[in-house]
N, C-alpha and C positions, 0 to 999 in steps of 0.2 A: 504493500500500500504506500503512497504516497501522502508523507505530513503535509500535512495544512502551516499555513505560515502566515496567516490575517488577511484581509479582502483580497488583496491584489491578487494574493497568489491564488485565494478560490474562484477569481476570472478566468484563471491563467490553466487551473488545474488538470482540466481536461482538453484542453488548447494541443496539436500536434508540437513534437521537439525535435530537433533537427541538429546537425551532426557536428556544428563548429563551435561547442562548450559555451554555447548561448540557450536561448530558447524561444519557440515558436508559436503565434499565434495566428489571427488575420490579421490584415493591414489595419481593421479600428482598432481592434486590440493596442496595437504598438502605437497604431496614434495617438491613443486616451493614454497609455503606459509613458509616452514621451512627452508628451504637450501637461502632462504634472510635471515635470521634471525640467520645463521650460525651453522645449523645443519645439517650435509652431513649425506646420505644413501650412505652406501659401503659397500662391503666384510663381511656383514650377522651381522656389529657393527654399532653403532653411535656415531660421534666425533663430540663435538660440536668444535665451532671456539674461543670463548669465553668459560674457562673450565665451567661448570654446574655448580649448585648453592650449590651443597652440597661436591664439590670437594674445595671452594674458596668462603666459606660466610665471614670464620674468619680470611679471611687476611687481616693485614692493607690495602692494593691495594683496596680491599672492601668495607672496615669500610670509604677508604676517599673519593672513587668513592659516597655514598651516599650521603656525607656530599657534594661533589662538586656538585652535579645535584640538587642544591636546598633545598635537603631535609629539612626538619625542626631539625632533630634529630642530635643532636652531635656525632661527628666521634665515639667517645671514649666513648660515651651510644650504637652504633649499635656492636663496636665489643663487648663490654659485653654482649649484646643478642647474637649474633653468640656465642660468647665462652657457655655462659649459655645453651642454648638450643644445641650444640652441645656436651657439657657434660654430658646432660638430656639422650642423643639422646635412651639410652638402654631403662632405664625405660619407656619411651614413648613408643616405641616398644611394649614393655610387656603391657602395660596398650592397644592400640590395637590392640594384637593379643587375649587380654581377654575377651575384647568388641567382638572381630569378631567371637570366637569363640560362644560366650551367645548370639546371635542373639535372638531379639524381635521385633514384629510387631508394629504400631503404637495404642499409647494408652496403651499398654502393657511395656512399657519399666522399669520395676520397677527396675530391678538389673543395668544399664545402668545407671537410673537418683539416684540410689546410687551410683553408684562409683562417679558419679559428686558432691553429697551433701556432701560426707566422705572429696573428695578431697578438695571443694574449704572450705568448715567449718571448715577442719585445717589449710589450711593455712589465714582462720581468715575472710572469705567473712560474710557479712548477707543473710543467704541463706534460701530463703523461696521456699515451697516442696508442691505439689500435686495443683499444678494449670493447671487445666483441666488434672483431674487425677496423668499423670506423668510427669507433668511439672517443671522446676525449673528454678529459678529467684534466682541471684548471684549478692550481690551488695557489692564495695571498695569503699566507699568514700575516699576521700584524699585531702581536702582542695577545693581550688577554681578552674576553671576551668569546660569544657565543660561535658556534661555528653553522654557518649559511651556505646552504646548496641551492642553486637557481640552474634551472634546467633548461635548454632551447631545444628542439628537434630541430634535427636536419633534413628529413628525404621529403622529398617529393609525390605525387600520385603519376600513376599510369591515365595521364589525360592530355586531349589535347588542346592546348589554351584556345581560344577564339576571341580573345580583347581588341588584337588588333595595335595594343599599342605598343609603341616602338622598341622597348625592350624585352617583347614578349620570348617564350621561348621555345626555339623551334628543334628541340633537340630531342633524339628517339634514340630507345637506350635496347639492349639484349635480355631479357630477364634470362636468369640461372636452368631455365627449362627450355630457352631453347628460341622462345617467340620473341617479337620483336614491337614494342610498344611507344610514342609518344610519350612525353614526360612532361610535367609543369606543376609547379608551385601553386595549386590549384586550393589550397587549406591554411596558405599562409608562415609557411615555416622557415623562409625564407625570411620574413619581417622580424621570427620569433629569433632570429639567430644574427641577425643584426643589432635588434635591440639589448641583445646579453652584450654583443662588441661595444654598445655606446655606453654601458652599465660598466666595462673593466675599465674603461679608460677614464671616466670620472673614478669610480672605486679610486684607482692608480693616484690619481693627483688628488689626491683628497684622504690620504692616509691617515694625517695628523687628524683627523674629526674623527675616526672609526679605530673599533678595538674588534679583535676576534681573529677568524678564518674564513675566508671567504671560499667555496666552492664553486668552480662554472664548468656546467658540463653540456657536451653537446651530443645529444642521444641522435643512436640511429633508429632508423624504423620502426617509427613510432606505428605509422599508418598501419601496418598487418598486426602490431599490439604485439611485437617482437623483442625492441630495442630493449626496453628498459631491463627486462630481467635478462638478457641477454648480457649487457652489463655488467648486472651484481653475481653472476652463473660465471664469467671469465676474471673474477677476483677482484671488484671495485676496489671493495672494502678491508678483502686480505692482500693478492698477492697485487695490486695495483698501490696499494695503501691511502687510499684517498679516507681522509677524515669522516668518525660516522655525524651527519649533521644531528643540529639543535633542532633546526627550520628546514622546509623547501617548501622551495617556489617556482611559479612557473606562471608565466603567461601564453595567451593565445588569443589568436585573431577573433574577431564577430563582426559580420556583415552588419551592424549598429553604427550611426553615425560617429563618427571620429569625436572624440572626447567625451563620450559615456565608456562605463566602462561594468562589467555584472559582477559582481562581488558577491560574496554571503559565506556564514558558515551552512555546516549539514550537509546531506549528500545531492551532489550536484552535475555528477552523469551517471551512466548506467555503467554494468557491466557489460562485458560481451567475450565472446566465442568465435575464431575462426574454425570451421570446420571444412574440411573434404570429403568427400564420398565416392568414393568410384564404384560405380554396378559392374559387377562383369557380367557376360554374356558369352553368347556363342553367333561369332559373323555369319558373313553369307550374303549371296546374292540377294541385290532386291526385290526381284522378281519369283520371289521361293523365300516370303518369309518361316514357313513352316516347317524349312529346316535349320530355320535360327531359333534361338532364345533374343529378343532384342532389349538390349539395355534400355536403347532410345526411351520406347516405350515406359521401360522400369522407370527412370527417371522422372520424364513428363510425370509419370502417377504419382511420383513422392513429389514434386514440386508442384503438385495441388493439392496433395494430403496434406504434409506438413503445415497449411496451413489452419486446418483442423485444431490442431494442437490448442492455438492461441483462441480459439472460435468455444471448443467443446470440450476442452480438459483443463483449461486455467479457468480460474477463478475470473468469470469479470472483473471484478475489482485490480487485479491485477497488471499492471504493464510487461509487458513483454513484444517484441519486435523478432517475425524469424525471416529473416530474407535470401533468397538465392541469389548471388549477385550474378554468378556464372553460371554455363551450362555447355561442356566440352563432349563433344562427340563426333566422329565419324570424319570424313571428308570430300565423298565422291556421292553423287547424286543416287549409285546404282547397288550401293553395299551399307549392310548392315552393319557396323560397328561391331568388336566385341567388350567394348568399353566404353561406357559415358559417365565423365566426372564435376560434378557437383559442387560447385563451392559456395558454404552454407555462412552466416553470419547471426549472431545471437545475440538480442539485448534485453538486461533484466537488471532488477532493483534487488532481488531476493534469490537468494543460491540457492531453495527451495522450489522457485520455477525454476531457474536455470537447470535443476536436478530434474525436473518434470520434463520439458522442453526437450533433452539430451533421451531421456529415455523412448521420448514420444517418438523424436527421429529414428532412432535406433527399431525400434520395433515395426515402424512404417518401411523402414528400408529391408528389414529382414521378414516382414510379409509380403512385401511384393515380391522379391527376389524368389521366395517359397513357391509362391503363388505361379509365379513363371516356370518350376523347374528346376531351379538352380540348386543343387548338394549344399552340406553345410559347409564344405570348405572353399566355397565360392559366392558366399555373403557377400554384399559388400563392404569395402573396407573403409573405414574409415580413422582419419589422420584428424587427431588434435592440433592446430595450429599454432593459437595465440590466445592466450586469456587472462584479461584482467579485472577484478573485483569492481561494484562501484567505487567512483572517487569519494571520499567523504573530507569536505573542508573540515580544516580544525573548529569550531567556534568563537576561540577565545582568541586565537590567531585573525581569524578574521575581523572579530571587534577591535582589535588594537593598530588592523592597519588602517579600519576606515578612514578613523578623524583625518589621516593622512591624507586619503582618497580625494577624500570630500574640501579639503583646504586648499589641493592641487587641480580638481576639475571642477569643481562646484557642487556641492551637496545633491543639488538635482538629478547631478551627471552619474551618480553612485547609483545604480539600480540592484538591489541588495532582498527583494522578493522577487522571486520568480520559481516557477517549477522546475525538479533537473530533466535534465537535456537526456535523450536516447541516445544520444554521440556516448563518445567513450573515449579515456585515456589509459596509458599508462603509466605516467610519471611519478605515481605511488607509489608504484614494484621497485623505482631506484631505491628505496628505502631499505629493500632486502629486508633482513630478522630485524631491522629497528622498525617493527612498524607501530613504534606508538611518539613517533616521529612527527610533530603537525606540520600539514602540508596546508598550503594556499596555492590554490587556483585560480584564477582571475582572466577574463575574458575580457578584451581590451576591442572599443569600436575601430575599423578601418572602413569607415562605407564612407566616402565625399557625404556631406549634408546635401547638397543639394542633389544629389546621384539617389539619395534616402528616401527624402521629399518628393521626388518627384514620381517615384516607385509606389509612393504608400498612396498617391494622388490617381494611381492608377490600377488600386486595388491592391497592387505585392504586398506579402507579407516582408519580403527586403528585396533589394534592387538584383542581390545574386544569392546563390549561397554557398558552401562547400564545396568541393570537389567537381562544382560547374565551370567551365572553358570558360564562363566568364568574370571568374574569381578575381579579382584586384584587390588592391591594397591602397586606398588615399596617402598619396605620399607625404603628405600633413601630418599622417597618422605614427609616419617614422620616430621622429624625436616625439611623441606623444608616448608610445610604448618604449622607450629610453628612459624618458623621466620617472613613468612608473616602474619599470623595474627599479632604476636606483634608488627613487625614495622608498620602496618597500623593501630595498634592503637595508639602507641605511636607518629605517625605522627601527630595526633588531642591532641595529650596529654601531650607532653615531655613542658617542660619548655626551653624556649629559653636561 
């Protein structure tokens, strides 16, 4: 079940949730959800009420509104982060529209976790390289104090952009089996690994204000829900020796106009499951099905049962998502296959369904397969892929970074109710056996306001979303997700 969390979110509750660690409703929904928060839809533009965060990070009015709302940060360390990171603001830029352009998949990210080991080893981190392939592990020590993991992904999705704009990317990569796919920063990870680089280099010059250990790490493949424990499995935390943290953090994009940002404690995406399936069969001409067994067949029937599952054996009440994403079989117009493979995806709140769900499939795939003929040593088989638990934000972590939030983009700009998202992460499994480790997740807007506006005036519920070709990034949004990661570290780490 899904907790309730006061009116907004029982608008919101049964509202669809979508995959980029925000959340989903109609377009009035997000209008009424925005226009409280003092961003108006008019005349094909967006005004906020409060100016945006990248028009008024570096005014005093700004540097004291932090300091007033509690923050831990001194007025006169926040505006030297605005100042600093809005002087950055070009080169960040370039650094990712260079990333966005070099798209790589997960596991593959070699030019990617160079530019991170180049970056932070000059400016003087302990940067250890090739954990779980193209992993890296970035460490600042700096005297006493707490020790702080902040995480970026690095890989990319199997898509092809369609923006159009100039530094899109047109680059098609091999996957490990053989086929040959289109590549693009289509979820934003590209932005998420930028903005850790605008994060080391204030960290760096700004030593004197901060006590502790700083951790920056750049995971691989996040997207198949691989990287993270992939990580902690090749010795993050023994034979890599990377410090266990106090804190992690992490951000990530949302097709949300640039300077809102979703915060909150409690759980805040789902869990999920890759799965594979392969039916075997028995080929054969197409014209003489009935000297085959045909998978084809076996398939199609479990990719309309399994949907049963979620219809007639969950609980209503229940969320849960089962998707096919793929459907691999055969190749020639006139033969039967003796193999078609399935690639299945899981989303759940409760290990309980996901326990149900897992067995649902299982028993769907091995009555048809019966059902056709098939002996028991030619079930189908089925490959665990990726699996990570919901995310659960810490609560208490997250009340301490608000006032911060809220002092750096305007209290409005903090949208802090809302229901979790069917998307899914991994960046909790970095945790490994420390898992009573508080983590913060935070969903940072990249939508142009006016690109926003003008989508919700036309009914969208956002102008794109994940993993569509036409994913961008408002380059505004650069140093916006710079400043928040560094103030939410320096929030655990500044010296009183």
């Amino acid at each position: 079940m899904i907790r309730r969390l006061g009116k907004k979110y029982q608008e919101l509750a049964h509202s669809p949730a979508c995959s980029n660690g925000c959340f989903c409703g109609d377009a009035a929904q997000w209008a009424g959800i925005l226009s409280r928060r003092g961003f108006f839809l008019g005349g094909g533009a967006a005004v906020a009420a409060t100016p945006l965060a990248f028009a008024s990070f570096a005014s005093p009015a700004a540097a004291q509104a932090t300091d007033a709302a509690t923050s831990r940060i001194p007025a006169d360390l926040a505006k030297k982060v605005f100042d600093a990171i809005d002087a950055d603001k070009d080169r960040l830029v370039e650094i990712y529209k260079d990333i966005h352009q070099n798209a790589e998949l997960g596991f593959m990210e070699v030019r990617t976790a160079g530019i991170i080991v180049k970056t932070l080893g000059d400016l003087g981190f302990e940067v250890k390289t090739g954990i779980a392939q193209t992993g890296v592990a970035a460490i600042l020590r700096n005297g006493d104090g707490p020790t702080v993991m902040y995480r970026a992904d690095m890989d990319a999705n199997a898509v092809e952009e369609a923006t159009g704009l100039p530094y899109a990317s047109k680059v098609r990569a091999q996957r490990p089996d053989g086929t040959e796919t289109y590549v693009a920063h289509m979820c934003g990870h590209d932005a998420h690994v930028t903005w850790m680089l605008g994060l080391a280099k204030v960290m760096v010059e700004n030593k004197d204000r901060w006590g502790g250990t700083l951790v920056l790490i750049g995971q691989p493949a996040e997207e198949p829900i691989t990287g993270a424990k992939a990580m902690v499995d090749d010795g993050l935390y023994s034979k890599h020796g990377v410090p266990t943290p106090d804190y992690l953090l992490a951000l990530h994009t949302a097709p949300i106009p640039t300077g809102y940002i979703c915060a909150r404690g409690g759980t805040v995406m789902a869990g999920t499951d890759q799965i594979d399936i392969t039916f075997h069969g028995v080929g054969g001409h197409g014209s003489m099905p009935q000297m085959t067994k045909d998978p084809v067949i076996m398939g199609a029937l479990a990719v309309m049962e399994y949907q049963m599952i979620l219809s007639r054996v969950l609980n209503p009440l229940d969320t849960a998502v089962l998707t096919v994403g793929s459907f691999q079989a055969g190749s020639d117009n006139n033969v039967i296959p003796k193999e078609a493979l399935l690639k299945l995806n899981l989303r759940f709140f409760d290990l309980k369904v996901r326990e149900q769900m897992i067995n649902g499939v299982n028993s769907i795939n091995n009555g048809i397969a019966s059902t056709y003929g098939m002996p028991k040593d030619q079930l189908p088989s089925v490959v665990m892929k990726g699996f990570s638990p919901p995310l659960v934000n810490d609560a208490k972590l997250a009340a301490l970074l608000k006032p911060m939030l809220a002092g750096l983009l305007g209290e409005k700009q903090v949208i802090d109710e809302f229901p979790p998202a069917t998307g899914s992460e991994d960046v909790h499994l970095l945790r490994g056996p420390h898992e009573k480790v508080p983590v913060a997740y935070m969903a940072v807007g990249v939508a142009d306001p006016a690109l926003f506006a003008e989508a919700a005036k036309a009914g969208k519920v956002f102008p794109y979303s994940a993993h569509n070709p036409d994913f961008r990034v408002d380059l505004n949004a650069i140093p916006v997700g710079a400043k928040v990661g560094t103030l939410s570290v320096l929030e655990l780490m500044a010296k009183s």
